[in-house]
PLY file of the C-alpha trace (Angstrom):
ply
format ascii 1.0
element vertex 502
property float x
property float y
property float z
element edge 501
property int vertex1
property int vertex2
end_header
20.79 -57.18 3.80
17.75 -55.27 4.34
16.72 -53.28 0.76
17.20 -49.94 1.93
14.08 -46.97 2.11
11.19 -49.70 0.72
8.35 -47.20 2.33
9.35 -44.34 0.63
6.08 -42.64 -1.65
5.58 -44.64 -4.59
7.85 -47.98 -3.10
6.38 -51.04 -1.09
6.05 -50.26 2.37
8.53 -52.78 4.39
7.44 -55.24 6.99
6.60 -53.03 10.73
6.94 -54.88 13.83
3.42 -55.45 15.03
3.10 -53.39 18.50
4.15 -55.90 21.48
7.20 -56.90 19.51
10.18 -56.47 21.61
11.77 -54.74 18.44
9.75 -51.33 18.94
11.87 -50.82 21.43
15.10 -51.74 20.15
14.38 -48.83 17.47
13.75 -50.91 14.79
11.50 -49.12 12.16
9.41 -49.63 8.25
11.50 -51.92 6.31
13.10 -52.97 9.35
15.93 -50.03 9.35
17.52 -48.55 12.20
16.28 -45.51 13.89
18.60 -43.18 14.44
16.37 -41.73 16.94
14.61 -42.89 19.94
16.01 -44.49 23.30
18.30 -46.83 21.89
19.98 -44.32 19.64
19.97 -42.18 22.86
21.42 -44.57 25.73
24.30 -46.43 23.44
25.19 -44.51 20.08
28.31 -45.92 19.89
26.72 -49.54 20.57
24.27 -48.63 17.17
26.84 -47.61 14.98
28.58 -51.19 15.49
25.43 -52.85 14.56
24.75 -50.53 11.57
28.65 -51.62 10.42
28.34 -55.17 11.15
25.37 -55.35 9.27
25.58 -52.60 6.09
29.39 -52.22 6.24
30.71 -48.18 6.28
27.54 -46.97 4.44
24.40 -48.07 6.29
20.59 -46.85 5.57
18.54 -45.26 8.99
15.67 -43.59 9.81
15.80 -40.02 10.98
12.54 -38.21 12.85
9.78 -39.71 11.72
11.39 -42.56 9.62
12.92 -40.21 7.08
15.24 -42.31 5.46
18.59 -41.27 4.73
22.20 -42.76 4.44
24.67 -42.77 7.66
28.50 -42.80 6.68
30.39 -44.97 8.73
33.90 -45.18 7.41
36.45 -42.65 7.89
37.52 -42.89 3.95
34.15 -42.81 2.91
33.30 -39.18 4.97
36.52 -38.16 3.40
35.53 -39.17 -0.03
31.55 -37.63 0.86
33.08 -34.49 2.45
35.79 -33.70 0.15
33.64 -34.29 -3.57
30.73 -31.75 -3.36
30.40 -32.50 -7.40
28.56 -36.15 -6.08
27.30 -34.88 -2.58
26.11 -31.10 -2.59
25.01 -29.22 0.35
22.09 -27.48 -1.06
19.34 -29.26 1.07
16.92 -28.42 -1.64
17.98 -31.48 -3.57
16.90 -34.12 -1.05
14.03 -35.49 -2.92
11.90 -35.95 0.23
11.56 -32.27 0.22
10.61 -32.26 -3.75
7.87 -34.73 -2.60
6.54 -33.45 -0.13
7.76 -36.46 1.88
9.68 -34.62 4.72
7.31 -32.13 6.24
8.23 -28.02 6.31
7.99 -28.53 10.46
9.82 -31.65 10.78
11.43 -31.95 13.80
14.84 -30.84 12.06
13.97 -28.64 10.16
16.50 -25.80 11.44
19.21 -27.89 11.07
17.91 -28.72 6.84
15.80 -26.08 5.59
18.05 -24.36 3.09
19.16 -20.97 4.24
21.83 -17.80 2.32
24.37 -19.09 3.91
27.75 -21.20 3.07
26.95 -23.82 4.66
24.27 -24.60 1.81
26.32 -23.22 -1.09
28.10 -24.45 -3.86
31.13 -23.23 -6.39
30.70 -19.30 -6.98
27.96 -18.59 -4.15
30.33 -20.96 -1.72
33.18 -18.67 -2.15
31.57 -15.44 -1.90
29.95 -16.13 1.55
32.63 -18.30 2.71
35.32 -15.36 1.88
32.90 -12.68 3.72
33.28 -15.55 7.19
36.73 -16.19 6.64
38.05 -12.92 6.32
35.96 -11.24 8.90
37.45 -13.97 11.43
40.88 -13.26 10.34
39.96 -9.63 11.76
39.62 -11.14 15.30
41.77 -10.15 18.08
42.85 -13.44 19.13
44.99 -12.25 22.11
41.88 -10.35 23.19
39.13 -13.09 23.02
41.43 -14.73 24.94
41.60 -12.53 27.85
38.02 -12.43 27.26
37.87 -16.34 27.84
39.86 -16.01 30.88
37.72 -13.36 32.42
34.30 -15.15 32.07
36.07 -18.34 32.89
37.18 -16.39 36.34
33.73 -14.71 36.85
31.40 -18.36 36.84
34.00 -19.76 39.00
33.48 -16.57 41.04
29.90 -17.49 41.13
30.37 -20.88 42.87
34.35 -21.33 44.09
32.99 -20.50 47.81
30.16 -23.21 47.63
32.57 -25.99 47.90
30.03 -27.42 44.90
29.33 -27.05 41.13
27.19 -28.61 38.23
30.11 -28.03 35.64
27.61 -28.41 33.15
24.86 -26.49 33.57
27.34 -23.40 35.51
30.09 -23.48 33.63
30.39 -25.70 29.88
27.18 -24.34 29.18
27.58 -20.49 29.94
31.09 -19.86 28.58
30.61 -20.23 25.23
27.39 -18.49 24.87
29.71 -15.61 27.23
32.72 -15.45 24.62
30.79 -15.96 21.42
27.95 -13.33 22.39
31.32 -10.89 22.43
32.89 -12.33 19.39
29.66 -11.31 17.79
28.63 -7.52 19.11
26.32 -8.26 21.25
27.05 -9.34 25.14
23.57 -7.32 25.89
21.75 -9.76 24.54
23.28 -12.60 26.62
20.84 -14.44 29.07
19.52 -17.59 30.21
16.48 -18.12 27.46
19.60 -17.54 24.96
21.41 -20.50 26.16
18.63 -22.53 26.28
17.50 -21.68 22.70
20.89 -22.41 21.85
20.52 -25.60 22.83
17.21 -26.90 22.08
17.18 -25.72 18.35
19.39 -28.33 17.36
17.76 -31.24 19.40
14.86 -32.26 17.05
12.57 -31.50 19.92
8.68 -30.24 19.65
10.32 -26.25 20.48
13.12 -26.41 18.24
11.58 -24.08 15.51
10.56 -21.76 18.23
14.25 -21.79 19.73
15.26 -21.34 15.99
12.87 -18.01 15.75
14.28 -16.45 19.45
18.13 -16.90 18.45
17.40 -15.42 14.32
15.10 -12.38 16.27
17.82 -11.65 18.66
20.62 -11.54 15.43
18.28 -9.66 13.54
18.03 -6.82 16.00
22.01 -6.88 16.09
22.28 -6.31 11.61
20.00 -3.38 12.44
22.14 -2.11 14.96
25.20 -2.48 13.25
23.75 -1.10 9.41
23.32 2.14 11.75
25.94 2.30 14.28
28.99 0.22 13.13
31.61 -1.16 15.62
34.33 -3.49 15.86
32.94 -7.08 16.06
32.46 -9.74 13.48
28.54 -8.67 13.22
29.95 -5.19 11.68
32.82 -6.55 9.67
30.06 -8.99 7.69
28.07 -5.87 7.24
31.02 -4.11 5.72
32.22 -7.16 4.08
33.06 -6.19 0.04
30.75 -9.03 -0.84
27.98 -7.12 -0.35
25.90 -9.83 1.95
22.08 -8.73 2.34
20.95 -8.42 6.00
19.46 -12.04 6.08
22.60 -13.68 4.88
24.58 -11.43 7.69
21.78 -12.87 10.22
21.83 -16.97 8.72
25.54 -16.38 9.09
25.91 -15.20 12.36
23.52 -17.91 13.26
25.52 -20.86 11.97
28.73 -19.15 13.92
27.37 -18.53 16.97
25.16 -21.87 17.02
27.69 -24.11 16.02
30.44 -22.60 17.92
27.97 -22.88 20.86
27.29 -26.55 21.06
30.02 -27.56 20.02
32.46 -26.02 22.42
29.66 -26.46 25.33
30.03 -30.54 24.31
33.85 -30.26 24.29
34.15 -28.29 27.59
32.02 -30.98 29.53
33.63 -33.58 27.65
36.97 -32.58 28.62
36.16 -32.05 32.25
34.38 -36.04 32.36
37.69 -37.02 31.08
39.97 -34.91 33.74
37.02 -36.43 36.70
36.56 -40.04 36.03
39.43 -41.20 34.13
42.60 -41.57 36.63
45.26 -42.25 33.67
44.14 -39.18 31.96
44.05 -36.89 34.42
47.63 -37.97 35.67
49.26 -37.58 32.15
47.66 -33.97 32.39
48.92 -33.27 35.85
51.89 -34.54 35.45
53.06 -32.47 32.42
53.21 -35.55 30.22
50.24 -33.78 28.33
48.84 -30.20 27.93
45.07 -29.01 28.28
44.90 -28.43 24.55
46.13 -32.08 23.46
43.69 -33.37 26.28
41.50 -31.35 24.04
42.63 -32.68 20.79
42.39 -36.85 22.24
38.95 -35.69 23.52
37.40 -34.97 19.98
38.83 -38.24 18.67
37.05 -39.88 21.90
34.14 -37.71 22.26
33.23 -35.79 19.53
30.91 -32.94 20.11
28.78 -33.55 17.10
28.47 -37.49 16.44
26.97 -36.74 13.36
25.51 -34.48 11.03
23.27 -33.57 8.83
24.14 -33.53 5.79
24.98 -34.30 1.97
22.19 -35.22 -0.78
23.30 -36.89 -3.49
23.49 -35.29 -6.76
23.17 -37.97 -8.91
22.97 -41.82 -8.64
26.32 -42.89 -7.58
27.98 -45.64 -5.48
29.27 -44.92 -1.84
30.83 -47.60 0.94
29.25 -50.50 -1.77
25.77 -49.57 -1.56
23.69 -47.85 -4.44
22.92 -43.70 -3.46
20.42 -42.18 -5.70
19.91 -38.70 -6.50
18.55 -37.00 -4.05
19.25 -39.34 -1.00
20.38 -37.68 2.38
23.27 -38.39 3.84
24.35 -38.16 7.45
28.53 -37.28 7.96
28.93 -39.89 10.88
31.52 -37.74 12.55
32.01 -40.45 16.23
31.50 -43.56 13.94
34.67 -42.94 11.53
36.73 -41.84 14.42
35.98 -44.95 15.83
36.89 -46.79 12.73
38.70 -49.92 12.86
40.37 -48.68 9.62
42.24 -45.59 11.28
41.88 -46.68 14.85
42.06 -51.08 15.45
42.74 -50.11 19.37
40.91 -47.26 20.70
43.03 -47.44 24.10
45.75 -46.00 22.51
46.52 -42.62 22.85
46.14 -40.53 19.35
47.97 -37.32 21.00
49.62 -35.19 17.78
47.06 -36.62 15.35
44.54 -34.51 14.37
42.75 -36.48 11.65
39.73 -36.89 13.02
36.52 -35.50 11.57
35.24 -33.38 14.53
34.74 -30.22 12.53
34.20 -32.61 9.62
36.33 -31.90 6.23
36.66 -30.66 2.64
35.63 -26.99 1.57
32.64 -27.24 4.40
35.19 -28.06 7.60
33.72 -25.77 9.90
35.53 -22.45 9.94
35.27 -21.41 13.61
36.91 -24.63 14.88
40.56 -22.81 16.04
37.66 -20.61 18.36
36.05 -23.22 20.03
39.91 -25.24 20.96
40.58 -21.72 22.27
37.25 -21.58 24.74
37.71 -24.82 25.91
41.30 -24.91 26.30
41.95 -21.12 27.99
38.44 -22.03 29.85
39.53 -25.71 31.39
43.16 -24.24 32.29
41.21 -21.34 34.19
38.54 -23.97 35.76
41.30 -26.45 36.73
43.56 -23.29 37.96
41.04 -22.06 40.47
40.13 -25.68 41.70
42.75 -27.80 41.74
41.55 -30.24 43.85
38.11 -30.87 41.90
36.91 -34.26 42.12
33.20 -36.10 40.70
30.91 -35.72 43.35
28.72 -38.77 42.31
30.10 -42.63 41.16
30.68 -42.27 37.17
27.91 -44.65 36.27
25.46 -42.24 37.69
26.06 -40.04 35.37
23.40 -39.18 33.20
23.24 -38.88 29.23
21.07 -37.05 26.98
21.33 -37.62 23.25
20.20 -36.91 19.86
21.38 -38.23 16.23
23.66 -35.03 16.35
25.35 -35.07 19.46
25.75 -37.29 23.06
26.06 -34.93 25.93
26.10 -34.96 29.81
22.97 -33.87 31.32
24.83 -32.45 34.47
28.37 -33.16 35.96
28.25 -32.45 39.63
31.89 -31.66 41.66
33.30 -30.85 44.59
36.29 -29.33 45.44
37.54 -27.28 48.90
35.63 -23.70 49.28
38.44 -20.65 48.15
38.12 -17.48 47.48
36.96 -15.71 44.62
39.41 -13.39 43.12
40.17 -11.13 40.58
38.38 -12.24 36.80
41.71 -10.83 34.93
44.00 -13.34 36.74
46.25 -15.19 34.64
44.80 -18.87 33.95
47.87 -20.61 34.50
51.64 -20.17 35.45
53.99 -19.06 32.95
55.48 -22.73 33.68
52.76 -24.75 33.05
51.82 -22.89 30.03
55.09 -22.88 28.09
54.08 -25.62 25.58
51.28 -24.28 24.47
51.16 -21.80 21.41
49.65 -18.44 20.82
47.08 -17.23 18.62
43.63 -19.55 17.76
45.98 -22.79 17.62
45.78 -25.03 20.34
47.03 -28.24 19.45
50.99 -28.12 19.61
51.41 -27.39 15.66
55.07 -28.63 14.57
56.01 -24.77 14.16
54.81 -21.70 16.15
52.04 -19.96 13.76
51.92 -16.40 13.19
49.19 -14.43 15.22
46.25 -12.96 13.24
46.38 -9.23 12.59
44.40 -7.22 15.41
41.97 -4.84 14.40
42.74 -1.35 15.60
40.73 -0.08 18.34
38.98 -2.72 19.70
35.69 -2.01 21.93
33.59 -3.75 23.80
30.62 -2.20 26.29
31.07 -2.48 30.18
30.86 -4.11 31.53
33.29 -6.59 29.12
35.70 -3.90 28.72
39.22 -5.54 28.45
42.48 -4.33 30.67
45.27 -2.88 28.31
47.88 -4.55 27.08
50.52 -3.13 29.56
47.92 -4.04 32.74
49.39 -5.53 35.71
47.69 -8.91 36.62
45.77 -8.07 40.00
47.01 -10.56 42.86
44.77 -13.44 44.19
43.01 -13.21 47.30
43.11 -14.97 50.75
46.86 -15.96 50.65
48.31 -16.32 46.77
51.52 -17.57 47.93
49.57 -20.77 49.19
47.24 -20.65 46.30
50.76 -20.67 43.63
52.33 -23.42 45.74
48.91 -25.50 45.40
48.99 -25.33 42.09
52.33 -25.64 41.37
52.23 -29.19 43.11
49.24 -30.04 41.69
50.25 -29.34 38.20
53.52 -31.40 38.90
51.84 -34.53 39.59
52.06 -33.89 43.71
0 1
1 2
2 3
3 4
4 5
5 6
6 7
7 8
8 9
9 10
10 11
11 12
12 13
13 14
14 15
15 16
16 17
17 18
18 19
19 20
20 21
21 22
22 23
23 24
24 25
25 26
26 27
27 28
28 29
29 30
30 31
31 32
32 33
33 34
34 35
35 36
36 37
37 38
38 39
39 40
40 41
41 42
42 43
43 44
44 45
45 46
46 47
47 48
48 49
49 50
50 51
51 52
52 53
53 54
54 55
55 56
56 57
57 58
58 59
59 60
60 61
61 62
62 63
63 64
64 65
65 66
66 67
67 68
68 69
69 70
70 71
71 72
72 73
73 74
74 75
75 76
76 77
77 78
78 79
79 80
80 81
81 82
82 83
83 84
84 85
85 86
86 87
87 88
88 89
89 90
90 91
91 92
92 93
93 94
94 95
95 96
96 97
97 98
98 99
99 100
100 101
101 102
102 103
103 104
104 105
105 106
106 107
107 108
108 109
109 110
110 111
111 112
112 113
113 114
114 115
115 116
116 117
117 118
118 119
119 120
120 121
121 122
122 123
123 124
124 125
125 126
126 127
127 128
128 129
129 130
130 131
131 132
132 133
133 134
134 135
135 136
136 137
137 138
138 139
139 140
140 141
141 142
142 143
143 144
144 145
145 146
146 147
147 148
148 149
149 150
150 151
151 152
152 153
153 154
154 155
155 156
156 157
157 158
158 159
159 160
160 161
161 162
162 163
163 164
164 165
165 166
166 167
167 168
168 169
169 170
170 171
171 172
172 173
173 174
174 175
175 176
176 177
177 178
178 179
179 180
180 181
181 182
182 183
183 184
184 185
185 186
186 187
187 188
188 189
189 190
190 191
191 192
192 193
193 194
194 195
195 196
196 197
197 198
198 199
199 200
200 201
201 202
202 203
203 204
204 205
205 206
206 207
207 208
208 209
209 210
210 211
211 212
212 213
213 214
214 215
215 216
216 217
217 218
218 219
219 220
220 221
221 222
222 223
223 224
224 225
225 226
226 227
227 228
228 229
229 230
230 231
231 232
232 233
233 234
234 235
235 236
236 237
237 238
238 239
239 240
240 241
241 242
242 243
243 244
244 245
245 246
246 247
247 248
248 249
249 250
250 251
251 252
252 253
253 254
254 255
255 256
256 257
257 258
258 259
259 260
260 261
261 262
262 263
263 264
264 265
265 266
266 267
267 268
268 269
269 270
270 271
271 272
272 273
273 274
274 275
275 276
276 277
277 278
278 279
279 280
280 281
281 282
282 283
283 284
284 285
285 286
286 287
287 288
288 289
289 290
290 291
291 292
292 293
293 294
294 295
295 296
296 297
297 298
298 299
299 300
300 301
301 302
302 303
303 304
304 305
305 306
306 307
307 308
308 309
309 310
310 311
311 312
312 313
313 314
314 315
315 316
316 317
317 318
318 319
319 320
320 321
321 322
322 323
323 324
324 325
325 326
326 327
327 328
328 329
329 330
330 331
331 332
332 333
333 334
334 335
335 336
336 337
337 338
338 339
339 340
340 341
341 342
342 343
343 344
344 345
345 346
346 347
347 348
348 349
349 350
350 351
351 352
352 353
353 354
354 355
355 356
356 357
357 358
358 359
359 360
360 361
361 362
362 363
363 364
364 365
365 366
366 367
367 368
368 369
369 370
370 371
371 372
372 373
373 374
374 375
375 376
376 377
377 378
378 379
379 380
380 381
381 382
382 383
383 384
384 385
385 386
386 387
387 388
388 389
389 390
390 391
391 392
392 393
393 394
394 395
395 396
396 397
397 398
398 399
399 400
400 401
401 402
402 403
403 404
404 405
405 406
406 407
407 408
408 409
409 410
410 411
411 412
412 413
413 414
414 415
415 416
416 417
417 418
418 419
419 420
420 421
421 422
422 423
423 424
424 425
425 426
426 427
427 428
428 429
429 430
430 431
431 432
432 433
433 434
434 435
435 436
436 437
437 438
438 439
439 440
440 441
441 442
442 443
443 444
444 445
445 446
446 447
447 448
448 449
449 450
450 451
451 452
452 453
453 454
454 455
455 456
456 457
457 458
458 459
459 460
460 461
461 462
462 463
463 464
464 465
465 466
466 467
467 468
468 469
469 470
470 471
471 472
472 473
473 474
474 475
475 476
476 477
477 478
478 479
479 480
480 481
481 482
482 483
483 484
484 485
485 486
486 487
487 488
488 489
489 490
490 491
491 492
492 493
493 494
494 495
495 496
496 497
497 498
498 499
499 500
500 501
């Protein structure tokens, strides 16, 4: 095996492939590690992370962005073990020794993903608790019922936006505007909504050459909300971690509404188009979901076993030397939580054709006291938002042969450039329609859960007096659902067949 990170500063630089060898492009790098970067990482992930476990078993050294080395987890026990024991594997990106020698640049490519920020995500013990507590219990103040008609109305108005063009890029018009939609809501601020927001969205966590600018638009745009909401209070998450009794500064309201609205972002974008793929190319699936033999939100659930959003993510730095997956971690290493790698584990999963419906022990939203917080929101977006999509157009269908499908990747995530469909023209109708017949809905549960829990959970207490500005403003709860247009009888009895496997 390869002796892991030999061109750090201070160590014997490893032996470089001279410049016509075929292994510069096979993303072979210094000391002849893996790049986790590049066009290999890009066109097969999954493909890498079997070589990486063939050859360094469920620990394996890579290069990041300009051959920063660091450790990629493998193993599912191991990013249990990495995930769950902050006391060997902190968060606090300030211990990763390439930092402390001036190794890893201030403008490296990732550095809005790593450059240590007031916020949770980066804590430890006390300071962990404190602004964890201030996110936790500000989300518990959500009106769950209400984002959810709020789902279903933006779902409605994109598919108002195309349903009579007999076409759609699903990607680019629907998994990528949704979220940004619901979450800019969620937040306080649906003004502030727009195309450049998306795209910022989006770019800041790609290690691209505009990342730190994308990084600066999104942080001025949630710095302008704190200032709003210090002077005119509302009810929205932005005001309730204003108000929160642990007395958060107006940068640690802004990093945190970042790292919500970021996260929840691409990861829900990545699950909606993930999702759809699944319902468009793969015939099984799609017949199990028609048929009733499985609901949107366990079609959900297999779909982050099968396609995580995030693959993997950075990360953990070791506190002190330690041992991990048999190799030797120092203090101060990086590591990577390889999120699609350990669900892919022979370990937890020898045959990946079978069906993992009602297990939810995948690490999708990763695990221990840093599993992401928001990850009940973004099963609710994707699962109200799919029922809505798959509602309107039942008769959807991939406009292109699957293996034209195009891929765009990064070490964090793998998703579809564009997902083109076709379906019959309809009419556009009214955005508060109900998603879905009472019928077809029946097994699914209320509140944030999603996933078919053993027993029904509780719904979270609703804030009194919700508001939201026009022109988001929600129906009331006693609100008759408007009928469809151009002939609903036709339009139920379409979908009733459809749903029934017809």
């Amino acid at each position: 095996m390869t002796t892991p990170f030999q061109h750090e500063p201070g160590a014997a630089t490893g032996p470089v492939p001279p410049p016509q060898c075929p292994a510069h492009g096979m993303g072979i790098g210094p000391g002849g590690l893996r790049r986790l970067y590049g066009p290999e990482a890009e066109a097969d992930p999954a493909g890498l992370y079997e070589k990486l476990r063939a050859e360094h078993g469920p620990v394996a050294p890579v290069l990041l962005h300009e051959d920063v080395p660091a450790w990629l987890v493998l193993g599912h026990s191991e990013n249990l073990h990495m995930t769950r024991t902050p006391s060997q594997f902190s968060r606090d990106s300030r211990r990763w020794r390439g930092l402390q020698d001036g190794s890893v640049a201030p403008d490296h490519p990732l550095a809005p993903l790593f450059t240590w920020q007031p916020v949770c995500s980066f804590a430890e013990g006390a300071e962990h608790e404190r602004l964890r507590g201030a996110v936790t219990d500000s989300m518990a103040r959500i009106d769950t019922r209400g984002v959810r008609r709020h789902i279903n109305r933006y779902s409605n108005r994109l598919v108002n936006d195309f349903c009579r063009e007999g076409r759609v890029e699903l990607v680019s018009q629907f998994a990528e505007r949704l979220p940004m939609m619901v979450m800019c809501a969620i937040i306080g601020m649906p003004e502030e909504y727009n195309d450049r927001l998306v795209q910022a969205a989006r770019d800041m966590t790609r290690g691209s050459e505009t990342a730190v600018a994308s990084n600066a638009y999104v942080i001025g745009a949630l710095d302008r909300l704190v200032q709003r909401r210090r002077e005119a209070p509302a009810e929205d998450f932005a005001t309730w971690l204003v108000e929160h009794p642990a007395g958060l500064t107006d940068k640690e309201v802004s990093e945190h509404l970042r790292v919500v609205l970021i996260v929840a972002y691409e990861t829900t974008t990545n699950l909606i188009a993930n999702v759809l793929r699944m319902v468009l190319t793969d015939p099984r699936f799609r017949a199990r979901l028609s048929g009733g033999h499985m609901t949107v939100p366990e079609a959900v659930e297999q779909t982050l076993w099968d396609e995580p959003p995030f693959t993997s993510v950075l990360g953990r730095w070791a506190v002190g030397d330690t041992e991990l997956g048999g190799q030797q971690i120092k203090a101060g290493d990086a590591l990577i939580v390889g999120i699609a790698p350990a669900n892919t584990d022979p370990a937890v999963r020898p045959d990946l054709s079978v069906s993992m419906e009602g297990n939810r022990a995948h690490l999708a939203f990763s695990s221990g006291p840093h599993e992401c917080p928001g990850q009940d929101i973004g099963r609710a977006i994707a699962d109200v938002g799919v029922d809505a999509l798959l509602m309107r157009l039942p008769d959807l269908e991939l406009a292109v042969d699957e293996e034209k499908l195009i891929w765009a990747g990064n070490f964090m995530s793998r998703h579809l450039v564009d997902l083109p469909a076709g379906f019959a023209p309809t009419a556009q109708q009214e955005i508060d329609a109900e998603p879905l017949p009472a019928v077809a809905r029946s097994r699914a549960q209320a509140g944030w859960e999603v996933s078919s829990p053993a027993a029904p959970r509780t719904p979270m207490p609703a804030p009194a007096g919700p508001h939201t500005p026009e022109p988001y403003a929600e129906p009331g709860e006693g609100a008759v659902i408007p009928a469809q247009r151009g002939g609903p009888a036709k339009v139920w009895r379409s979908v009733v067949r459809w749903w029934n496997g017809h």
